[in-house]
RODO-2510 file (C-alpha; in nm, 4 decimals, decimal comma):
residues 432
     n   res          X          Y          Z
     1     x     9,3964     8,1177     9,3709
     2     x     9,6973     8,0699     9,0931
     3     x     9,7077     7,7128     8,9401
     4     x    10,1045     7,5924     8,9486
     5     x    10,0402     7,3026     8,7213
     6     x     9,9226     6,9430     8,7636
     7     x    10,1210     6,7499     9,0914
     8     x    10,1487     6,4548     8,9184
     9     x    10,3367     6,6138     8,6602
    10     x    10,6685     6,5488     8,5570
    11     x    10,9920     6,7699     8,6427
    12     x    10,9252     6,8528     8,9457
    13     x    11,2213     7,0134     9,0067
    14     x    11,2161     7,2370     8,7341
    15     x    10,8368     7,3501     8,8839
    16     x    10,9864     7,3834     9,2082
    17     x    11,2553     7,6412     9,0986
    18     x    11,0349     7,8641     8,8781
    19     x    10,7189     7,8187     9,0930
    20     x    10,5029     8,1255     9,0054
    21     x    10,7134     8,1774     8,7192
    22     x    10,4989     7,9189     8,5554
    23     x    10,2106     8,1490     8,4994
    24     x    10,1474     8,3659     8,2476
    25     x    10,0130     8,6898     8,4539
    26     x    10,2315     8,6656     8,7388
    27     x    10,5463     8,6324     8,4565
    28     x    10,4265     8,9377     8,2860
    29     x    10,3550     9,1314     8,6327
    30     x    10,7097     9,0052     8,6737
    31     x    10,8751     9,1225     8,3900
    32     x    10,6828     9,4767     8,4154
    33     x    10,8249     9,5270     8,7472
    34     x    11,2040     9,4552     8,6172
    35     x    11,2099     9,6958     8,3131
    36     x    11,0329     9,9291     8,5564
    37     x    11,2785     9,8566     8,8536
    38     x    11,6078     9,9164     8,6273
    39     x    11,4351    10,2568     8,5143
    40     x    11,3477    10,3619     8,8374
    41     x    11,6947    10,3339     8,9454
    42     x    11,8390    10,5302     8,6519
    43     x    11,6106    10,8349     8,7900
    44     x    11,6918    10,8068     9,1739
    45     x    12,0558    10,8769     9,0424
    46     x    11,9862    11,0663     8,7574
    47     x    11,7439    11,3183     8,9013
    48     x    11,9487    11,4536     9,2159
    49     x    12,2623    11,4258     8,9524
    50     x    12,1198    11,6635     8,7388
    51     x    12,0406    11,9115     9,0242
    52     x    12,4135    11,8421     9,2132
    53     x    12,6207    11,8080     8,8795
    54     x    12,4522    11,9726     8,5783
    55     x    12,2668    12,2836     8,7712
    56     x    12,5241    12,3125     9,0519
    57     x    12,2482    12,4031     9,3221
    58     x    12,2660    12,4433     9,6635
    59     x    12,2476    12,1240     9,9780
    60     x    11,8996    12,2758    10,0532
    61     x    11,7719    12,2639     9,7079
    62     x    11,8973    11,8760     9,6926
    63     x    11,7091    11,7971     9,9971
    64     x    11,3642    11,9839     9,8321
    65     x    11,4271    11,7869     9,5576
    66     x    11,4789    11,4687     9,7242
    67     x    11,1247    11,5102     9,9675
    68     x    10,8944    11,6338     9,6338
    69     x    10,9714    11,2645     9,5212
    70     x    10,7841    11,1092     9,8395
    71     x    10,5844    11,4442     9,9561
    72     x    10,2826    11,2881     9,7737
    73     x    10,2346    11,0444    10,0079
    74     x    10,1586    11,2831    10,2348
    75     x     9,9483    11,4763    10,0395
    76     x     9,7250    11,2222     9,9034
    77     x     9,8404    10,8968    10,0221
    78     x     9,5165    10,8473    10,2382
    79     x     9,2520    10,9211    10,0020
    80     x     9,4494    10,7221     9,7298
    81     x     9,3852    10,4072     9,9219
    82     x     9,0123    10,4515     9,9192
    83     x     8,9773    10,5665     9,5774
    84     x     9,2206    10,2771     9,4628
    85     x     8,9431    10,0447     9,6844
    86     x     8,7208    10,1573     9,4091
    87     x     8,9380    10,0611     9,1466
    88     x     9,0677     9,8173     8,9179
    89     x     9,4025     9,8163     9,0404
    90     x     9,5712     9,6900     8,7278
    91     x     9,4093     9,9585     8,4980
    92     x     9,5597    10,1881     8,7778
    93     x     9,8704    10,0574     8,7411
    94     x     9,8657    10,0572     8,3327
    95     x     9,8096    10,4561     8,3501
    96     x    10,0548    10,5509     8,6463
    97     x    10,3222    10,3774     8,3945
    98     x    10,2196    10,5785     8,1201
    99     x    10,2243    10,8994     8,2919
   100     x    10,5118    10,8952     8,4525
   101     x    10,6713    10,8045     8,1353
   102     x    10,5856    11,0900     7,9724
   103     x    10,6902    11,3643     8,2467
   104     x    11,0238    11,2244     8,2399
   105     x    11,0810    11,3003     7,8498
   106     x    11,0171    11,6365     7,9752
   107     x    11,3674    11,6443     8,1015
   108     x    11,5844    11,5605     7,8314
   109     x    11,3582    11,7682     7,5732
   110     x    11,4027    12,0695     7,8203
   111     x    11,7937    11,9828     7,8314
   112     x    11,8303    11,9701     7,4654
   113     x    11,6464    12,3297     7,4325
   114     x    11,8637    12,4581     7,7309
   115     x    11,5388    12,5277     7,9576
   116     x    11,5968    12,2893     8,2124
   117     x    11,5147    12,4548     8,5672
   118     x    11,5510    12,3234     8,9423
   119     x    11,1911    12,4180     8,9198
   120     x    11,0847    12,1847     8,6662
   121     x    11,2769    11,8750     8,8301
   122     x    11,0748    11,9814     9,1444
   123     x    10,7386    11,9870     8,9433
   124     x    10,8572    11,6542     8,7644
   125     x    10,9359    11,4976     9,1575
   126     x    10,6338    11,5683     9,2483
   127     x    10,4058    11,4782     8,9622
   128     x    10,6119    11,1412     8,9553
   129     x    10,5341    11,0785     9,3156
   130     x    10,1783    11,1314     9,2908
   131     x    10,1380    10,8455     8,9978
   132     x    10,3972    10,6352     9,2271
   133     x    10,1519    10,6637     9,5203
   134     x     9,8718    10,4946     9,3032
   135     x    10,1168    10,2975     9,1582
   136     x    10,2238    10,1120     9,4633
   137     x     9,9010    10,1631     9,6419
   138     x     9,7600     9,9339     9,3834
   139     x    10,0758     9,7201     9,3216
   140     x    10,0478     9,5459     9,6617
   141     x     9,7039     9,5378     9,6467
   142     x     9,6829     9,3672     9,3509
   143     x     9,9512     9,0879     9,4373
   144     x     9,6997     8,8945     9,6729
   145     x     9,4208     8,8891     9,3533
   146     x     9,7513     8,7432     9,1188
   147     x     9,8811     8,5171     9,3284
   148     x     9,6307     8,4038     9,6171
   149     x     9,7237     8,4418     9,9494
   150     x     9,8907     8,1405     9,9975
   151     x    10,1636     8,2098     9,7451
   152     x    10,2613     8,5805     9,9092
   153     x    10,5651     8,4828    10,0581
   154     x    10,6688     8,3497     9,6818
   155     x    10,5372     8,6190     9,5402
   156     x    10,7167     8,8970     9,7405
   157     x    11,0627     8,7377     9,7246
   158     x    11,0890     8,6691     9,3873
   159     x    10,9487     9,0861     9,2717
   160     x    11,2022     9,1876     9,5228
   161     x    11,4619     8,9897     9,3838
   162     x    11,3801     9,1751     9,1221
   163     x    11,4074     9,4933     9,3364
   164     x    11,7487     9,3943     9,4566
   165     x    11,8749     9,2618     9,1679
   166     x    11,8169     9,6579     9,0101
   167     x    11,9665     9,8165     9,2516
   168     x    12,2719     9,6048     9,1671
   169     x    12,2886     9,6748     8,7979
   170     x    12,0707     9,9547     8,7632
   171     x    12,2847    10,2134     8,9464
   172     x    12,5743    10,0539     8,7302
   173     x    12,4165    10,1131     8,4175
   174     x    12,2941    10,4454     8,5043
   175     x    12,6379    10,5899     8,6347
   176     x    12,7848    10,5094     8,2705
   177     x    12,4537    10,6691     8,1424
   178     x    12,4802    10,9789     8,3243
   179     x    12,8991    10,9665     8,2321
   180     x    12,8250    10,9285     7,8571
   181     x    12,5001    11,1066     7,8105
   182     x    12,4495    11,3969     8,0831
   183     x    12,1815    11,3105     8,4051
   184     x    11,9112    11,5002     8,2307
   185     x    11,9521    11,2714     7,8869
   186     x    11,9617    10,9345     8,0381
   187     x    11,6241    10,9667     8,2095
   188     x    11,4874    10,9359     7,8983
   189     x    11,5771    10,5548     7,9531
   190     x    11,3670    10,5629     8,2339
   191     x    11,1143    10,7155     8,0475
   192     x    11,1046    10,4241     7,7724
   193     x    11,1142    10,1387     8,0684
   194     x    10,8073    10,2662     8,2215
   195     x    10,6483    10,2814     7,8661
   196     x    10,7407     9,8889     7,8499
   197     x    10,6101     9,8162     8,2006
   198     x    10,2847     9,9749     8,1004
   199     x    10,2573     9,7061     7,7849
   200     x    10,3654     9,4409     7,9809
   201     x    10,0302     9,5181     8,2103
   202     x     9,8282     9,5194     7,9165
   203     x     9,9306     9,1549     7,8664
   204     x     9,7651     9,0371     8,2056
   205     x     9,4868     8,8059     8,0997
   206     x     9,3460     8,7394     8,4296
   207     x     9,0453     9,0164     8,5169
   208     x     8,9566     9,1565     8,8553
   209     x     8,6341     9,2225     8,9230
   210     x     8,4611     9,5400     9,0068
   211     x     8,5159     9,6686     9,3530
   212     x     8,2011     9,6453     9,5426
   213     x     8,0995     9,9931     9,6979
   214     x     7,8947    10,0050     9,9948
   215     x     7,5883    10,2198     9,8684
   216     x     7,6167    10,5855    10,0090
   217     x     7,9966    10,5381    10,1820
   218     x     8,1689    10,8000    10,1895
   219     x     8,5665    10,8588    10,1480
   220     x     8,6606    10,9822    10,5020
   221     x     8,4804    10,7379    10,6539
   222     x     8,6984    10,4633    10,4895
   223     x     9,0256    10,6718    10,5561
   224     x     8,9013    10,6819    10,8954
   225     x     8,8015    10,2893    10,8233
   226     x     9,2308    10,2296    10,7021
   227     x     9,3165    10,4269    10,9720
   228     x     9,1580    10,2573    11,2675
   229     x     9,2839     9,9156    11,1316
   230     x     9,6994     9,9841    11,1321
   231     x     9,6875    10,2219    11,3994
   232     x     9,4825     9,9652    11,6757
   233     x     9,7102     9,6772    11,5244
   234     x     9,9615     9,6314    11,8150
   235     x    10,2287     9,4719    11,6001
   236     x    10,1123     9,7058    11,2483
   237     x    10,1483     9,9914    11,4832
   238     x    10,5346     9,8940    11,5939
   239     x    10,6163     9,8231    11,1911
   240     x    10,5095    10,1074    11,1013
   241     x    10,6790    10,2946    11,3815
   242     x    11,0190    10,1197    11,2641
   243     x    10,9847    10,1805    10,9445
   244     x    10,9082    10,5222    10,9363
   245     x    11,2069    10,6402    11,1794
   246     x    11,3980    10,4404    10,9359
   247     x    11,2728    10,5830    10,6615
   248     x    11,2663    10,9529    10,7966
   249     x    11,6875    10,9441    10,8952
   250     x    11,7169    10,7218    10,5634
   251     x    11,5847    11,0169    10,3894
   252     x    11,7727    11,2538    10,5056
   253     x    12,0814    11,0507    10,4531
   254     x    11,9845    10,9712    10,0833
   255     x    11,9690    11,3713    10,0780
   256     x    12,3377    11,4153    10,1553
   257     x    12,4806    11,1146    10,0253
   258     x    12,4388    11,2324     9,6386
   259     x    12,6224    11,5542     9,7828
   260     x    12,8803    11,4359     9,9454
   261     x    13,0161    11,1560     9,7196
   262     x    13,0662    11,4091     9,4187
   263     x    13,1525    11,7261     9,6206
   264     x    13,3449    11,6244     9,9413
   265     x    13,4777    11,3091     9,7898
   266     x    13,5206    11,3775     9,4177
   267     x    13,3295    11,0384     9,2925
   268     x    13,2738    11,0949     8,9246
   269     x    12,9228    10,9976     8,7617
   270     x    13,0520    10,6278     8,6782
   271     x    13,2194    10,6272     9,0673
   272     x    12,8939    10,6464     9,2066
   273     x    12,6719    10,4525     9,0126
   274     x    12,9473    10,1222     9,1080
   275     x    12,8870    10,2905     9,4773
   276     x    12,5279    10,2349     9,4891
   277     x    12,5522     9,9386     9,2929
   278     x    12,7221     9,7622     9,5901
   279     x    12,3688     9,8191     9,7565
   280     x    12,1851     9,5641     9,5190
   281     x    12,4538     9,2794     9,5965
   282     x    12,3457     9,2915     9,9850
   283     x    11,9273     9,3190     9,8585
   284     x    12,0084     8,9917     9,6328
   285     x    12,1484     8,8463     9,9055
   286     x    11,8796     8,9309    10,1343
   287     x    11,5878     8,8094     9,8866
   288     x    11,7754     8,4659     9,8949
   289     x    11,8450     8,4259    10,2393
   290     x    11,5007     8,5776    10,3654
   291     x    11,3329     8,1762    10,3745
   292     x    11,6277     8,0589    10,5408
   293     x    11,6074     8,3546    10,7914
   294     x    11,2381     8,3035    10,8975
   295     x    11,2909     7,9740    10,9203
   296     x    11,5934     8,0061    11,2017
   297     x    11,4766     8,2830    11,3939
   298     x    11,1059     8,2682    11,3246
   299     x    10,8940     8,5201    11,1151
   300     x    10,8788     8,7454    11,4401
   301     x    11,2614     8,7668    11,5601
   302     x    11,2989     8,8550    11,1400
   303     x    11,1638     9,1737    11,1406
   304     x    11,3067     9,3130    11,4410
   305     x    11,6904     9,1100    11,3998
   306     x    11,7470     9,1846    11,0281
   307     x    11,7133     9,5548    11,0825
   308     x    11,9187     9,6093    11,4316
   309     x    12,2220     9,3577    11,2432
   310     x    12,2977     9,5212    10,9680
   311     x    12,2104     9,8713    11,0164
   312     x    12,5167     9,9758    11,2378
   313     x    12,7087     9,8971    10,8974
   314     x    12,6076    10,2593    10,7750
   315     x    12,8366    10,4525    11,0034
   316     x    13,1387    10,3279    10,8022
   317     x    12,9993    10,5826    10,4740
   318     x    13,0143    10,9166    10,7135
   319     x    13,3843    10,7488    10,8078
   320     x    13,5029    10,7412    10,4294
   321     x    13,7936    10,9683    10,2527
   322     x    13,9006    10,9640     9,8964
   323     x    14,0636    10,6327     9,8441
   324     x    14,0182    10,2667     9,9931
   325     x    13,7671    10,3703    10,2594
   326     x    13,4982    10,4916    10,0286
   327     x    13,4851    10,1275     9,8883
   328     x    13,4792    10,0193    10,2567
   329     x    13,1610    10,2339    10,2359
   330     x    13,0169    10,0649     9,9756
   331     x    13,0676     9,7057    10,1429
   332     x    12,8949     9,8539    10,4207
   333     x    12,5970     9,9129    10,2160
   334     x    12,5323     9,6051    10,0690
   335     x    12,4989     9,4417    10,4276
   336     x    12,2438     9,7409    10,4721
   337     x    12,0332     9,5993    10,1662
   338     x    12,0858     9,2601    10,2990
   339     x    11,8723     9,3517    10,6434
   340     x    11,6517     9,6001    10,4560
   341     x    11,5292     9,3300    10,1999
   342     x    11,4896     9,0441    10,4700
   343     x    11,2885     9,2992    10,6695
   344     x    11,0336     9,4192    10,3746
   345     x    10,9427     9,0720    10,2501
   346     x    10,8663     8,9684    10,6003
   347     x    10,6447     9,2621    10,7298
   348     x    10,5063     9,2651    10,4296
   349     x    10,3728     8,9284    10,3276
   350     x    10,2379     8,9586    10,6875
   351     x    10,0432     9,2644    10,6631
   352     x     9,8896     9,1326    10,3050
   353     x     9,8187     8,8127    10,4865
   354     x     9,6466     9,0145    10,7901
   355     x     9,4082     9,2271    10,5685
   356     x     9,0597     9,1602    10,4201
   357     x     9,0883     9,2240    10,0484
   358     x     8,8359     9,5514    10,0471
   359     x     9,0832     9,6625    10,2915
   360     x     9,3824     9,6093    10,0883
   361     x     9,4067     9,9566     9,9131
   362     x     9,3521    10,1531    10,2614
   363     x     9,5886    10,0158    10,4262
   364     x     9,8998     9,9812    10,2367
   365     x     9,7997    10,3784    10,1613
   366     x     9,7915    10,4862    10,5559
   367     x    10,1598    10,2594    10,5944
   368     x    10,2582    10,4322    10,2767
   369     x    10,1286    10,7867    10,4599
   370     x    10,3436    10,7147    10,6961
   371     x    10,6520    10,5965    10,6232
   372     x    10,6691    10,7578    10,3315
   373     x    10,5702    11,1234    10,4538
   374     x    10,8728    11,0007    10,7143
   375     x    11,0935    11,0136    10,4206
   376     x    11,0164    11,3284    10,2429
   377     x    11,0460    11,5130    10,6203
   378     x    11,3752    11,3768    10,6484
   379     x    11,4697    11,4629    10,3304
   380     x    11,3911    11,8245    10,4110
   381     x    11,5437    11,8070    10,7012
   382     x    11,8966    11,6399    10,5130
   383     x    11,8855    11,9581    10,3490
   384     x    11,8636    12,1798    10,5842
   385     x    12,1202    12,0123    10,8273
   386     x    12,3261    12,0137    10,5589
   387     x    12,2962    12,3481    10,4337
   388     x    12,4038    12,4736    10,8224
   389     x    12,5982    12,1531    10,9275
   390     x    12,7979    12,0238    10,6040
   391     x    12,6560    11,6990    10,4526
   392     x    12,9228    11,4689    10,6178
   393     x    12,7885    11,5682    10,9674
   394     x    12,4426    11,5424    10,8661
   395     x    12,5934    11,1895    10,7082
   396     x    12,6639    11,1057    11,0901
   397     x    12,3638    11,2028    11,2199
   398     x    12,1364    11,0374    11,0245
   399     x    12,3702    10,6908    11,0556
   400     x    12,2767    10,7315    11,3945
   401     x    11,8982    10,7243    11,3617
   402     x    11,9183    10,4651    11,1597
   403     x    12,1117    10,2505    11,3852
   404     x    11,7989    10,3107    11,6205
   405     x    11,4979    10,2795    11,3536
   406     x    11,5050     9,8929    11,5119
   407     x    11,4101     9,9501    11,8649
   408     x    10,9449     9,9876    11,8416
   409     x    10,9757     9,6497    11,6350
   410     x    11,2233     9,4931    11,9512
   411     x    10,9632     9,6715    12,2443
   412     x    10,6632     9,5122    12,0594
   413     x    10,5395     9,1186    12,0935
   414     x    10,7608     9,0373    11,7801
   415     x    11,0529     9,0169    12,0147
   416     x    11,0467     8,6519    12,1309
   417     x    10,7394     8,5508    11,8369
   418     x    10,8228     8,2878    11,6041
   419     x    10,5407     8,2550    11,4119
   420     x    10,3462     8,5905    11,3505
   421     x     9,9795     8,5473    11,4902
   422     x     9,6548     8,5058    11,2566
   423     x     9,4168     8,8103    11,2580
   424     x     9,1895     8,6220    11,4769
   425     x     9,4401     8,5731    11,7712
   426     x     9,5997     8,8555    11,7554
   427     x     9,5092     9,1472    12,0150
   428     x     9,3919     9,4458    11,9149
   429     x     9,4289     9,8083    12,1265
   430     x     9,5343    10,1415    12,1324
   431     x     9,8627    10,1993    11,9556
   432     x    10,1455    10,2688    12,2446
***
């Protein structure tokens, strides 16, 4: 449990606004995640830029490139959740920082000696999504140790504030990056932010303790173990089952997008960064309103509402043409990020709320399995619609799923729920 200072204490005000601000670990997990979030979003542009723009490849070889970044999670996402059970999650986290951050210097050093290969920004995808698997395995795991479980809610809005807030300036910054500097150069940014976040780990005082390991356990049975609990969870089942149709059409859109913006609609570098930019101004929005929402409709009628609102908006970026209606594009996205970041900070405080802590690890890894597996198929299959269908139709296609992605969380019990139930009232059966 996190101390917030003394009640009695004067300025309450002030406490009240910074809240878990006031301590010293959750400020420096804090901090790591913004230099880390502003990176990250300096490689999702730079790295399909540098494939599109600076090795001119094909709509196929975009949508490779996109699914080697999440193909991981299919790959090991299971057994990272057990293994990361095992773990001290915040030493995890200190070397998935450093890394990553040295296989993206790889980039720019290859650049500069004119080596640079589609191949080596597939082997840099992937190796980057294997350390982001443990990374985030352990990053929600870790948050109910920080914070206590009380504070979740807190603690989830204000990193993805942080989240949304980087997706407003970080595609920004790395549009004029990628303008001044090439795609393959500025990811050396990225490279130096995840460096940062690993030092601002290292300044965590507070100390987990070791993992306690059932004598003789053995991995499979605790994947099995993660497995069984989502899966038999009536209302973990429909989240995940809404967020990884969302996820799988959102990935194949993502493919397409970074195609079609430069090549069908002649955005420059600078163009697009402002474009995706527009996207953090609806998640900041979204990380604000997210109390107010639950609080209206009801933790329940949040998850379900926030994503079947605002996810219609993305049919207006398939729409565009050169001129005003690619900025009516970009307005369209930010309401997008508003219903996306509502949506995450609700199902997820409640699935860190529902889980036993030496359960933590195994099941954010089988939801990451999952929806995240989702995404790297439909990244794949971006490409390849693409490749046959043009990347504006594909645009339309995958609009459409989206639009959709809200319907297992609406034919579940969160329909008419205000309050999300406690783990001891809430039924558990076979997974429809």
């Amino acid at each position: 449990m996190i101390s917030l200072g003394d009640p009695d204490a004067v300025a309450p005000a002030k406490r009240d606004r910074l809240g878990l601000l006031r301590d010293h670990d959750f400020r420096d997990l804090f901090l790591s995640t913004t230099v880390a979030q502003v990176g990250y979003q300096i490689t999702s542009l730079a790295l399909p830029l540098a494939a599109v723009i600076a090795l001119d490849v094909s709509e196929l070889e975009v949508g490779v490139l996109s699914s080697m970044t999440m193909i991981a999670f299919v790959l090991i996402g299971l057994p990272a959740g057990a293994w990361v059970d095992r773990m001290r999650r915040r030493r995890v986290l200190i070397v998935s920082d450093i890394v990553r951050a040295a296989v993206l210097f790889t980039v720019p050093l290859a650049w500069w000696a004119d080596a640079l290969t589609i191949w080596q920004l597939y082997a840099v995808a992937l190796i980057i999504g294997v350390f982001t698997v443990f990374f985030d395995v352990s990053y929600q795991s870790y948050l109910p140790h920080l914070v206590g479980r009380e504070h979740l809610v807190e603690g989830n809005a204000k990193l993805e504030t942080v989240r949304a807030t980087a997706q407003l300036g970080g595609p920004v910054l790395a549009g004029q990056l990628i303008q001044w500097l090439t795609a393959p150069v500025a990811m050396a940014f990225d490279a130096a932010a995840m460096g940062a976040s690993a030092l601002l780990l290292l300044r965590i005082r507070r100390r987990e303790p070791k993992p306690q390991v059932a004598h003789g356990s053995r991995i499979t049975t605790e994947i099995k173990d993660g497995l069984r609990f989502v899966l038999r969870h009536r209302i973990l089942a429909s989240i995940i089952a809404c967020t990884g149709t969302w996820n799988f059409w959102m990935g194949a859109f993502m493919a397409m997008i970074v195609v079609f913006l430069p090549r069908d609609l002649g955005m420059s570098p600078g163009e697009i960064g402002l474009f995706f930019g527009l996207f953090g101004v609806g998640g900041v929005f979204g990380a604000f309103a997210v109390g107010t929402a639950t609080r209206w409709l009801g933790e329940g009628r949040t998850v379900w509402v926030s994503v079947a609102v605002t996810s219609p908006w993305i049919l207006l970026i398939p729409a565009a043409e050169p001129g005003w209606r690619i900025w009516m594009g970009a307005f369209a996205m930010a309401f997008v990020g508003v219903g996306g970041v509502v949506y995450n900070v609700t199902q997820v405080s409640f699935r860190q709320r529902l889980t036993p802590d030496n359960m933590l690890g195994r099941m954010n890894a089988t939801v990451r399995f999952v929806v995240f597996g989702a995404y790297a198929i439909g990244g794949l299959v971006g490409g390849a619609l693409g490749q046959l269908l043009g990347a504006r139709t594909t645009l339309w296609i995958a609009a459409a799923g989206i639009c959709l992605a809200f319907l297992p969380v609406f034919f579940s019990p969160l329909r008419n729920m205000r309050t999300l139930p406690s783990p001891e009232t809430e039924p558990v059966g076979a997974a429809a």
